[in-house]
N, C-alpha and C positions, 0 to 999 in steps of 0.2 A: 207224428203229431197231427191230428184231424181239426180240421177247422169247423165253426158251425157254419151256417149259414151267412150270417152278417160277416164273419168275419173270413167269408170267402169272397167279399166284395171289396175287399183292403187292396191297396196298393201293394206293388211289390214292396217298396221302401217300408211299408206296413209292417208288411209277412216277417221281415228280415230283424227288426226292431222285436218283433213279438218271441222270435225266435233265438235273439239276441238276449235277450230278458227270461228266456228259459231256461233256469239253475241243469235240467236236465239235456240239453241240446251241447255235446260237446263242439269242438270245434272243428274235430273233421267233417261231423254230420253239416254245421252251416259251411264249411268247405266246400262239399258235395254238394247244398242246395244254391250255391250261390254259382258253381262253376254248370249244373246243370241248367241253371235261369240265364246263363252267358248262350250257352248251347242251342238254346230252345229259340233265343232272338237271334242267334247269327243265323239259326238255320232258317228260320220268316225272310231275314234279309237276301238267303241266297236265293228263296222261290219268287221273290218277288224281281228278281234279277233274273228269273228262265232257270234256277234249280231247281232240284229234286226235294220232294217232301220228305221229310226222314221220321220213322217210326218214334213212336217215344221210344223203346227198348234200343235204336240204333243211335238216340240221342241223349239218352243216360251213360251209353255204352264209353261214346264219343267222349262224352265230359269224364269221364271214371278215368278213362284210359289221358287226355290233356292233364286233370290234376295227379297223377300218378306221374308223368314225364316233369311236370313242374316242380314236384318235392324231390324227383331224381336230380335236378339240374340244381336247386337251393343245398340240396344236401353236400356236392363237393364240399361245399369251406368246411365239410368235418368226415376229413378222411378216414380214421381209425374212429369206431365207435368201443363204448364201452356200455355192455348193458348184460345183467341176470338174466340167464334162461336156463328155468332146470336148475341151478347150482352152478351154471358155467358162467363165469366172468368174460365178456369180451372187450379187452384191455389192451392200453398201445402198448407197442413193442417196448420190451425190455432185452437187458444183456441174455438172460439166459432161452429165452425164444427161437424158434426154427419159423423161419421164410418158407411159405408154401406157394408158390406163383402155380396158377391153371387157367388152362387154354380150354376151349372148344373147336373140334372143326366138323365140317358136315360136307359128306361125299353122297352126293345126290344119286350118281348111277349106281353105286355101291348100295345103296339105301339103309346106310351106318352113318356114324359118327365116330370121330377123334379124341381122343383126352391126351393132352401133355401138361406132367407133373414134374417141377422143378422143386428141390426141398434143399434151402440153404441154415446152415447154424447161424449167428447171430453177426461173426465177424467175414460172414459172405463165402465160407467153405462150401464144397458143394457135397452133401448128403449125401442124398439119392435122387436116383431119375424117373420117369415113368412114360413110354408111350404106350396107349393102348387103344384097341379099336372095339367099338360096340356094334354089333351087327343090327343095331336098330335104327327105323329113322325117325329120327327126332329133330324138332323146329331149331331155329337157333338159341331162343331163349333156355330152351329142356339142353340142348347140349352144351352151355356153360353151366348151369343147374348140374348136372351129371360130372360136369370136369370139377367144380367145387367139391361133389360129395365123394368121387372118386380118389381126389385130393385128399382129404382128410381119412380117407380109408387108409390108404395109403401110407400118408405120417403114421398112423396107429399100427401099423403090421411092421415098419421101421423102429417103430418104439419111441417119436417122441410125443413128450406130454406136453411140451407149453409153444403153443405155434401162433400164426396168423397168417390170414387166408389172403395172397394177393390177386386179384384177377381184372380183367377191362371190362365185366359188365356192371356197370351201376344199378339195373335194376335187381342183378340177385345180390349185391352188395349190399344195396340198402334196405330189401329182402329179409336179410338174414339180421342187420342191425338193427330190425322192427323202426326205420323209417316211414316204407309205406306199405302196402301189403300186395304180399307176391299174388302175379296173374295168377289166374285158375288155371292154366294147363302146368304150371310147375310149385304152386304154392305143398302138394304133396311133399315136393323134392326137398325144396323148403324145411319142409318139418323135418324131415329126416333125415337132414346135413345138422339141424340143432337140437336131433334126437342121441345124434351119433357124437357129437361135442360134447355130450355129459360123461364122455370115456379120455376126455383130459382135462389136466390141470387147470387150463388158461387156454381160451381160446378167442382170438381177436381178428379183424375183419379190415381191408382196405380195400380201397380201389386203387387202379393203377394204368398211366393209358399203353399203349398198342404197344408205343416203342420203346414200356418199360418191361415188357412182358414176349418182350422175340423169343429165349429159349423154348419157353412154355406152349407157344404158338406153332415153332417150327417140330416141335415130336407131336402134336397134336397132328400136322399137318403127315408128320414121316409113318403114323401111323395104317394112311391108307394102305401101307403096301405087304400089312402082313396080318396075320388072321387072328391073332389075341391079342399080345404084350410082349414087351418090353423093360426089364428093371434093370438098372445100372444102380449099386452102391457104390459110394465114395468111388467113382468114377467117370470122369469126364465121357459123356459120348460124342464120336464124331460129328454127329449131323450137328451139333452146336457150339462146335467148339470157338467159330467165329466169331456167333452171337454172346458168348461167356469173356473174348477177349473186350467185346466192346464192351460189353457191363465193366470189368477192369478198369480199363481205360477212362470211362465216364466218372468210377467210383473215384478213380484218382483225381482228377482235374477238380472234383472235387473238393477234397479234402486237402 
């Protein structure tokens, strides 16, 4: 939206009324102009304190990146999303669904990454397992991004059709639930984890925190120590068996 002249000499409260009154302005763009105009005066406030002057492109960047964190953190009170993409439904869990829990881990001297894939049926059997190591290095957000799409590759070579993805990052959670829109070094991956969902039935998407997601975690972790994979069918493996008694355990005290 271009201003003319005069009406570059408006108040902000102006601008924001003007822009509010435009059928065409939705409301992440006044989102954006509103958390960028936040950005632009806290950062006047820090140089007039002895800070640093920040570029516009480091203080558009600033604000993009604050309202992205802030729709992460609003978004929890809706853990299961449901939404069309491609023909793929993503829909809370039902009886006939597979649990797909995935970890990331990142081995810096190694200059790889981790993936642990837990796949349960509905009433908490356990499926299949998966560690595996990727010989590339990848930031932390690309290697939960990887452990997602590696996940659902996964289900799909297992053979099941109707799943939901459990994992602890909320930004490729609400990524994949078209939330908010994934960073640029993983928004590719992105695609391709909801390219790869039009090859099942039902595919549905939560978050989940740390210490709901230990199996997942600890083969992510066991995977440093060997050069491809790892696949356990309907088979418990060792390195978790501890972590599976305490999911048990928890499930019960539930119920």
């Amino acid at each position: 939206m271009l201003l003319s002249t005069d009406e570059a000499k408006l108040s902000l409260e102006d601008v924001m009324w003007k822009l509010l009154m435009n059928e065409d302005m939705g409301e992440d763009h006044i989102a954006q102009v509103v958390t960028t105009a936040w950005a632009l005066w806290h950062n006047r406030k820090e140089v007039r304190c002895g800070g640093v002057r920040k570029s516009r492109q480091q203080i558009f960047r600033w604000a993009s990146n604050h309202l992205r964190e802030y729709r992460a953190a609003i978004a929890q009170d809706n853990p299961v999303a449901s939404m069309t993409q491609q023909g793929v439904v993503w829909a809370p869990l039902w009886g006939g669904q597979f649990k797909i829990n995935v970890d990331g881990a990142i081995f810096t001297k190694q200059k790889a990454v981790g993936v642990g894939v837990v796949i349960r049926d509905s009433e908490g059997w356990l499926e299949a397992t998966l560690s595996k190591k990727i010989p590339v290095p990848l930031s932390a957000a690309e290697a939960e991004a990887k452990a997602f799409e590696v996940g659902l590759l996964f289900a799909k070579e297992v053979s099941v059709r109707d799943v939901i993805l459990k994992g602890d990052s909320m930004i490729i959670n609400n990524a994949l639930c078209n939330y908010s829109l994934a960073p640029s070094s993983i928004a590719a991956m992105v695609q391709g984890i909801q390219d790869v969902s039009g090859d099942f039935r039902s595919v549905g998407c939560s978050n989940v925190r740390r210490q709901g997601n230990l199996p997942a975690h600890i083969l992510a972790k066991y995977a440093s120590s060997m050069t491809n994979y790892v696949a356990w069918i309907e088979e418990d493996p060792c390195c978790i068996m501890q972590a599976l008694v305490c999911d048990v355990n928890s499930l019960s005290k539930m119920q």
